[in-house]
Each structure stands twice: as C-alpha cells, then as structure tokens.
C-alpha positions as CSV (number, residue, x, y, z in Angstrom):
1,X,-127.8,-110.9,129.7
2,X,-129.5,-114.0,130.9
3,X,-132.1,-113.9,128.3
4,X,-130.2,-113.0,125.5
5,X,-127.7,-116.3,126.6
6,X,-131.0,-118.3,126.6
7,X,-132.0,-117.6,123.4
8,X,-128.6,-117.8,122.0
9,X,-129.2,-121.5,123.5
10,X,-132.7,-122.1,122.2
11,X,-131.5,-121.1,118.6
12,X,-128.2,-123.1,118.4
13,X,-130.8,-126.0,120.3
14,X,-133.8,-125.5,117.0
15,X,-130.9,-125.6,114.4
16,X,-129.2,-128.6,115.9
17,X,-132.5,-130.2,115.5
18,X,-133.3,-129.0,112.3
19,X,-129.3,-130.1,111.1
20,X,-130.5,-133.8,112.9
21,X,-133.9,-134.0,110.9
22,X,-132.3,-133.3,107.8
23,X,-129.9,-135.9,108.2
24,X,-132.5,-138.7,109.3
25,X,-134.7,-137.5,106.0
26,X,-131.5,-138.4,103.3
27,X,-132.0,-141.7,101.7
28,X,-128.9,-144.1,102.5
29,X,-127.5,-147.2,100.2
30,X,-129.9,-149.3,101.7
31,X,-133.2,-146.9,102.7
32,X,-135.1,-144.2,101.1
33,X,-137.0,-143.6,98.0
34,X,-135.5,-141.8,94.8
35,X,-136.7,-141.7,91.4
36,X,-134.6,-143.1,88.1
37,X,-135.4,-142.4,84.8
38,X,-134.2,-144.3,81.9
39,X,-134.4,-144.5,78.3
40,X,-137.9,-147.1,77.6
41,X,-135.1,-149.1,75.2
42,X,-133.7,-150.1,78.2
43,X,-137.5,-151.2,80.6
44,X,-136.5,-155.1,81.2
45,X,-133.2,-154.1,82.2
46,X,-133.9,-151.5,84.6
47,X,-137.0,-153.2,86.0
48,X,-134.9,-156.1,86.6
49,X,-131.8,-154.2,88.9
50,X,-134.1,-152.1,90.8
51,X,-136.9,-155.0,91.8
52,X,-133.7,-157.1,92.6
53,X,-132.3,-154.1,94.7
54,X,-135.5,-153.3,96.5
55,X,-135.8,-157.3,97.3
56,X,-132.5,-157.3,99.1
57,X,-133.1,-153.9,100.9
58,X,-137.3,-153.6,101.6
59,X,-137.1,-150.3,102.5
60,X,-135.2,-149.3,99.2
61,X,-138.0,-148.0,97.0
62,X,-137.7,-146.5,93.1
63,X,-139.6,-144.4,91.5
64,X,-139.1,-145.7,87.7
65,X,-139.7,-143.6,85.1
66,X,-139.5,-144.0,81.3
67,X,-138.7,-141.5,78.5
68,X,-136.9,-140.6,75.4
69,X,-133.4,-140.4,76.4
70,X,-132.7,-136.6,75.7
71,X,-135.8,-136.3,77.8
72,X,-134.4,-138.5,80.4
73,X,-131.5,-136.8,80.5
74,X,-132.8,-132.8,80.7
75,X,-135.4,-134.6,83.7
76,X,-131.8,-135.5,85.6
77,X,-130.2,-132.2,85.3
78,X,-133.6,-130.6,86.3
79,X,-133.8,-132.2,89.4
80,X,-136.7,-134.2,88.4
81,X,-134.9,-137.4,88.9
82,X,-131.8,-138.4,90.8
83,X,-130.2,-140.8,88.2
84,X,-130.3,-141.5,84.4
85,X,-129.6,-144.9,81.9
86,X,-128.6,-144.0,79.1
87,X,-126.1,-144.3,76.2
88,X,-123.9,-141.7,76.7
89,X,-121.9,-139.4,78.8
90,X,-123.2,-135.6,79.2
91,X,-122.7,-133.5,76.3
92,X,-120.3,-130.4,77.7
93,X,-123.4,-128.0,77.4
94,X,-125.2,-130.7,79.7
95,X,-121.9,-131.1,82.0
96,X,-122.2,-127.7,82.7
97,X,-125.6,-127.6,84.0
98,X,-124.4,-129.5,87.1
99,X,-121.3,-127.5,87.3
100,X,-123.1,-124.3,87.7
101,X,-125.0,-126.1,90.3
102,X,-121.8,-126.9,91.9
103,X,-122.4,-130.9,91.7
104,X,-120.1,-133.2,90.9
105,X,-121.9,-136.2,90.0
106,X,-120.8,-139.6,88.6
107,X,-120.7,-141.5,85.8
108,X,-120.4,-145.4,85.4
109,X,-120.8,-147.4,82.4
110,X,-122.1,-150.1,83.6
111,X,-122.5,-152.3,80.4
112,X,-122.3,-153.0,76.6
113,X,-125.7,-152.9,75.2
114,X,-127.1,-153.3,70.9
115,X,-129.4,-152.3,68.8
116,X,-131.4,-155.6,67.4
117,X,-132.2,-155.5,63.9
118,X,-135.4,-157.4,63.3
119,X,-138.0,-158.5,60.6
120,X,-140.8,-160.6,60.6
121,X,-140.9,-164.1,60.1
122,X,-142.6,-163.6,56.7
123,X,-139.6,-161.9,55.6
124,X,-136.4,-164.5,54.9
125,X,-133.9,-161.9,55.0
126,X,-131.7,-162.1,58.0
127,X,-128.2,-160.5,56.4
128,X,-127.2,-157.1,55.9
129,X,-123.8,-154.9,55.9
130,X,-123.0,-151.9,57.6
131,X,-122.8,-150.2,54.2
132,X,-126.3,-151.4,52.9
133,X,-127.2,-149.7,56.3
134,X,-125.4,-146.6,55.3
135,X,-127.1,-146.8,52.1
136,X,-131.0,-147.3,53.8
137,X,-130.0,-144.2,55.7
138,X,-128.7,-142.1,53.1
139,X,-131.8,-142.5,50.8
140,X,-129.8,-144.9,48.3
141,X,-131.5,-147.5,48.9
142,X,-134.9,-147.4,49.5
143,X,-136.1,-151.0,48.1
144,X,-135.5,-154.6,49.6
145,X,-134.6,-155.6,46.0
146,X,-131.8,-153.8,46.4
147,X,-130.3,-155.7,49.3
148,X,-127.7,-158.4,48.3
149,X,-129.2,-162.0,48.0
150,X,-132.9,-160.5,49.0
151,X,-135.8,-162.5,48.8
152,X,-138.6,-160.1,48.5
153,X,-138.6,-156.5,47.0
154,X,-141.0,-153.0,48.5
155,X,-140.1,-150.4,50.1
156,X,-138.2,-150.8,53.5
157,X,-139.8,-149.0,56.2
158,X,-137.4,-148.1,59.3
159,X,-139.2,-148.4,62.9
160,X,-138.2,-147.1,65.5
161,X,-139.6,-146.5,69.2
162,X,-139.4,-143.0,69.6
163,X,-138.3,-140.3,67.6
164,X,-136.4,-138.9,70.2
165,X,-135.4,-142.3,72.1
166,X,-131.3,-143.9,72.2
167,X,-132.1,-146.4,69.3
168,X,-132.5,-143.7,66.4
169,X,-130.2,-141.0,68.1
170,X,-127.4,-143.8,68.0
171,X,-128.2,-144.8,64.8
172,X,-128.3,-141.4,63.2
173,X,-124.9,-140.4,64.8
174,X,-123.3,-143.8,63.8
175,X,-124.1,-143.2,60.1
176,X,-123.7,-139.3,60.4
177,X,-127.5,-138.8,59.7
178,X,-128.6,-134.9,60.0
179,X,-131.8,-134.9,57.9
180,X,-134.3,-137.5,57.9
181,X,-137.2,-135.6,55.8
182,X,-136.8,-138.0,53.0
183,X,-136.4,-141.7,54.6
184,X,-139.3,-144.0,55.5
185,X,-139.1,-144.0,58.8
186,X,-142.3,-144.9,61.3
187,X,-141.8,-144.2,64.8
188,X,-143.8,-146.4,67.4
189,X,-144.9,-145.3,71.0
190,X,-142.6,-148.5,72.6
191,X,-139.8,-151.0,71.8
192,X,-142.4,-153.6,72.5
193,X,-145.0,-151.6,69.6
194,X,-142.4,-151.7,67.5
195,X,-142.1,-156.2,67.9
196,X,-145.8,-155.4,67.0
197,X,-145.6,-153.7,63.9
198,X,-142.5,-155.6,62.5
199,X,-144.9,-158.6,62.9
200,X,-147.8,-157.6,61.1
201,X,-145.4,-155.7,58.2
202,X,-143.1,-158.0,56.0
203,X,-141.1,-154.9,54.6
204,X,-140.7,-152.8,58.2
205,X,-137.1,-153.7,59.4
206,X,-137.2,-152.6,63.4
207,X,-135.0,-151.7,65.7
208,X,-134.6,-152.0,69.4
209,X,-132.7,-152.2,72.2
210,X,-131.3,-156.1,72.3
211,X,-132.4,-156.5,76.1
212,X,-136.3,-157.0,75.0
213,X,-135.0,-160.3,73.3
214,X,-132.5,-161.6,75.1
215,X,-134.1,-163.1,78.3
216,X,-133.7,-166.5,77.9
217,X,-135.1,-167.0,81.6
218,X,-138.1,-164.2,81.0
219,X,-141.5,-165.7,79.6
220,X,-141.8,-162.2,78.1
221,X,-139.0,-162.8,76.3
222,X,-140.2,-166.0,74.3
223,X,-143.2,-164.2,73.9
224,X,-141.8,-160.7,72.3
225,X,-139.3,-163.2,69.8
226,X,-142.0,-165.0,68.6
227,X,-142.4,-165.0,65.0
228,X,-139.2,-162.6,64.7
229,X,-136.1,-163.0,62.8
230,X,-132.8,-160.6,64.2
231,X,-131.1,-160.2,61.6
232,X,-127.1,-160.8,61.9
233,X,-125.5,-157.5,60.4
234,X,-121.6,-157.5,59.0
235,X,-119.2,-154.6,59.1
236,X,-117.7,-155.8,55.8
237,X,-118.6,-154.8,52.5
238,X,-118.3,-158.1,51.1
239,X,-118.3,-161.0,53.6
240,X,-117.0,-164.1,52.2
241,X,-119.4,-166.4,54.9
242,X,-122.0,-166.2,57.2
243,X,-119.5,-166.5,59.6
244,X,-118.7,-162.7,59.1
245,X,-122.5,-161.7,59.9
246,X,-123.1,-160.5,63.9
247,X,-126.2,-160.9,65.8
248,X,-126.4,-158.6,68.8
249,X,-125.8,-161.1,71.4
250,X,-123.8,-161.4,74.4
251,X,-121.0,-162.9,73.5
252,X,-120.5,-160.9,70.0
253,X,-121.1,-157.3,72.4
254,X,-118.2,-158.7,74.9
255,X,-116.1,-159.7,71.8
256,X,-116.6,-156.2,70.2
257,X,-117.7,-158.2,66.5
258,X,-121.4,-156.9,66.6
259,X,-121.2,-153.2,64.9
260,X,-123.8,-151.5,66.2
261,X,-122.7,-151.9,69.7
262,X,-122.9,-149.1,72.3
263,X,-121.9,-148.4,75.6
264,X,-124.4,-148.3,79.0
265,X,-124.2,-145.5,81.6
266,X,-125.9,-144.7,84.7
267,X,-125.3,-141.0,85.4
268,X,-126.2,-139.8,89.0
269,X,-126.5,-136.0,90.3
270,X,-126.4,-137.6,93.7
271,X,-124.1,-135.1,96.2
272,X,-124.3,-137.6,99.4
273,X,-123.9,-141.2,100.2
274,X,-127.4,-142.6,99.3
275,X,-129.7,-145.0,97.8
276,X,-128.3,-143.9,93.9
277,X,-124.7,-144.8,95.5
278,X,-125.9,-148.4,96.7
279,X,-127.2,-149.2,93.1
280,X,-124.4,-148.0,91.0
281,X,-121.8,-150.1,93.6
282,X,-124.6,-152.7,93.1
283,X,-123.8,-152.6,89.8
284,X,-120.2,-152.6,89.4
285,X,-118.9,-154.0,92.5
286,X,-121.4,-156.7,93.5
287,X,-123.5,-159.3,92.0
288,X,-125.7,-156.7,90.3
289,X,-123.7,-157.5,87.0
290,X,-125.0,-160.8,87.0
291,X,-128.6,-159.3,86.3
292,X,-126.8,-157.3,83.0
293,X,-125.7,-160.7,81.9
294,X,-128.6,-162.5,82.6
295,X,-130.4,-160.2,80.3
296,X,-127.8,-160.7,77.4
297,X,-125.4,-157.7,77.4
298,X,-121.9,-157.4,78.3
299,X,-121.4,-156.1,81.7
300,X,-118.3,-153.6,82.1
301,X,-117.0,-155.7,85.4
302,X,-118.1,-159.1,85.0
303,X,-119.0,-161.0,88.4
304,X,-115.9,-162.8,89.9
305,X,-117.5,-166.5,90.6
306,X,-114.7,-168.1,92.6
307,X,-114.7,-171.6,92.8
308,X,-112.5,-173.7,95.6
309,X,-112.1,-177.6,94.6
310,X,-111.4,-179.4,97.6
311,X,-109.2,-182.5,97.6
C-alpha cells in the first residue's frame, strides 16, 4: 500500500513539473520568440512595429517572414506562424480551419492602407479615373493614347509584385477581374522590383502598397521615390478639377477620398496571453499607432496625445 501511495506521489510530483515547465516555456507580452508572417506589400511597416517592439522588450524576439498573402495566410492556419498582416478577414472556408482546431483567435484591423499607382518620371501622366482603370482591366483599353489628356501612347503594361500577393488580389476583386489571360500584366519578385522596373519602363504603370513611399523620416523612402510619379486617381468619370484626383496619402485614406483604399488586419491563432497579444494591444491601445502613421497610413485608433497648458 505504501508503494503504490508513493508512486501515486512521484506521478502527481513529475506531472506537476511537467504542467510548471510548460508554463515557464509560453512566450508572454513581453518575452518569448514567435514568428509573423506578412504580405512583402506591407515589409517597412512590419519591420518598423516589430524592431520598435523588440526595443522596448529585449527579450521579445520575431521571427519575420514574407510571402504572398494567400500564402501567408494558409502558413497561419498551418501552424507555421503565429500571426498574419494582411488585407482581409478569413474567408469562411479559412475560419473554419481554426474552428475545427477549436481556436478562437482574433482579428484587429489595425489600419487603412492603399495601393500606389506609379509611373516613371519619363512618363507625364499622373491622372487617371476609376473607370479608365476598369477599362485597363477589362482589356478595353490597352493603349496610353487612350487615357484622357495622355501624353504619350504604347501599350500599358500592369506590374505587380506577385502574382499571388494583396496588391493584385485587391485589385482584381475591386474591379471584379476573374481572367487575366489577356491583359499585360508583368509580375515582379518584390514591391521594391517593381519601383525598379517602373523606372527603367515609361509605359509600365506599377502598383504597390503605399507604405514603401510614404516615409518621410526613412532614407529608403527618398531613395525608392526617386524619379517616380504616384499618380492621383479619381472615382469620377468626369472630374471637373484636379481637385477631384486622390493620391494615396494619409490624410486622403483617413478621409475615405482615395478609391483604392483597403483595410489592414493582423490575424492571430494565438490561444494564451503571449507575445502576439502584447503586439496587437501594441497596436491598438498604445503608442504603436504612431509607427502606422509615421509610415503614412491611417491607423484604426489614432494615438490620444494629451496636452495640459498650464497657467
């Protein structure tokens, strides 16, 4: 009887051990190492708020990883990484990946981001409508010439980063794209490739995501906007001004005139209170949103600065 109370004792002893060690090994808010993966349109960004995180908390670590958003996501719901940027909730096939899991998850937006229309210097053209879009996307219209008050004529070659990246799945679902066979479309390895090809090609018209550009502070930034024109882009069919043409910058995402706008999410399979937590509270509690408006997009809780003005 003795023996058999004994080890009774030893077992509930190792398992009580065991329970403690995997307790010590969870990351918290502040301490651990996870790994994020995120959409390469958004690299500045999310280089940016997880060096800033991991300077406040030294023992915060990310793994940072970049791929094609559906990509990104599928690594997320694999277990391959514990949270995703991208530009869009789950799909409900996606949703119930985790369910079946039994995980709840969460998902923030965390931001209003756009997709930068840009051209080379060489080519004066910096206005275009949403329905001249609609009509590059459709296949009719396939020639600069046949852009309103163009300067140049060729064929207008659409560059994107990826073929399976946020800036040409947005695009595609915006104008209600399903077949792309016949466009001219080139696809680049990176946003920054794609700065690199609109340079050296006066008829490519590129698109990224706006946070590249929008820097003023970053000497990338200067760098990347050298010799580029972003083009301002109107949701009317016939503006009256320039003053109906939107560039994707911050103050035309807050104010909802930019049209190709989108939202910003972080999605997180996280199940405890940990280091995915911290940076998503980061984010839209805490000063973290002054990182999204340093680097030119609209963040979805702007930073309260309170000022007291003595007398």
């Amino acid at each position: 009887m003795k023996s058999l109370l004994l080890t009774l004792a030893l077992v509930v002893a190792v398992m009580g051990c065991n329970s403690s060690q995997k307790q010590q090994d969870l990351d918290t808010p502040s301490r651990g190492t996870i790994t994020v993966v995120s959409d390469e349109s958004f690299r500045p960004l999310v280089e940016q708020l997880t060096g800033t995180y991991s300077g406040i908390y030294p023992d915060a670590k990310f793994n940072v990883v970049f791929r094609p958003e559906k990509e990104a996501i599928a690594m997320m719901l694999r277990d391959s990484a514990r949270m995703v940027f991208c530009t869009r909730p789950l799909t409900k096939n996606e949703q119930a990946v985790l369910d079946g899991r039994k995980i709840v998850g969460k998902t923030e937006r965390i931001a209003t981001d756009g997709v930068a229309l840009i051209t080379g210097k060489a080519n004066r053209d910096s206005l275009i409508t949403m329905d001249e879009l609609r009509g590059l996307f459709s296949g009719q219209i396939t020639d600069w010439g046949q852009l309103k008050g163009s300067t140049q004529s060729g064929p207008v070659t659409l560059v994107f980063d990826n073929g399976n990246g946020s800036n040409i799945d947005f695009v595609l679902r915006t104008f209600k794209v399903t077949d792309v066979s016949k466009l001219r479309l080139f696809t680049a390895k990176s946003n920054r490739e794609v700065i690199e090809y609109v340079r050296q090609n006066p008829r490519a018209l590129g698109f990224i995501g706006v946070n590249w550009i929008s820097d003023g502070d970053e000497p990338l930034t200067a760098e990347l906007s050298r010799d580029l024109r972003v083009l301002g882009v109107s949701a009317k069919a016939n503006p009256a001004s320039r003053d109906e043409y939107f560039q994707p910058f911050q103050r035309s995402l807050g104010l909802q005139d930019y049209p190709l706008r989108r939202p910003l999410y972080i999605i997180s399979r996280e199940a405890h209170s940990g280091l995915g937590g911290g940076l998503i509270n980061y984010l839209a509690r805490d000063v973290g949103s002054l990182i999204v408006e340093k680097l030119g997009l609209w963040p979805t809780r702007p930073y309260n600065r309170e000022v007291y003005i003595q007398k």
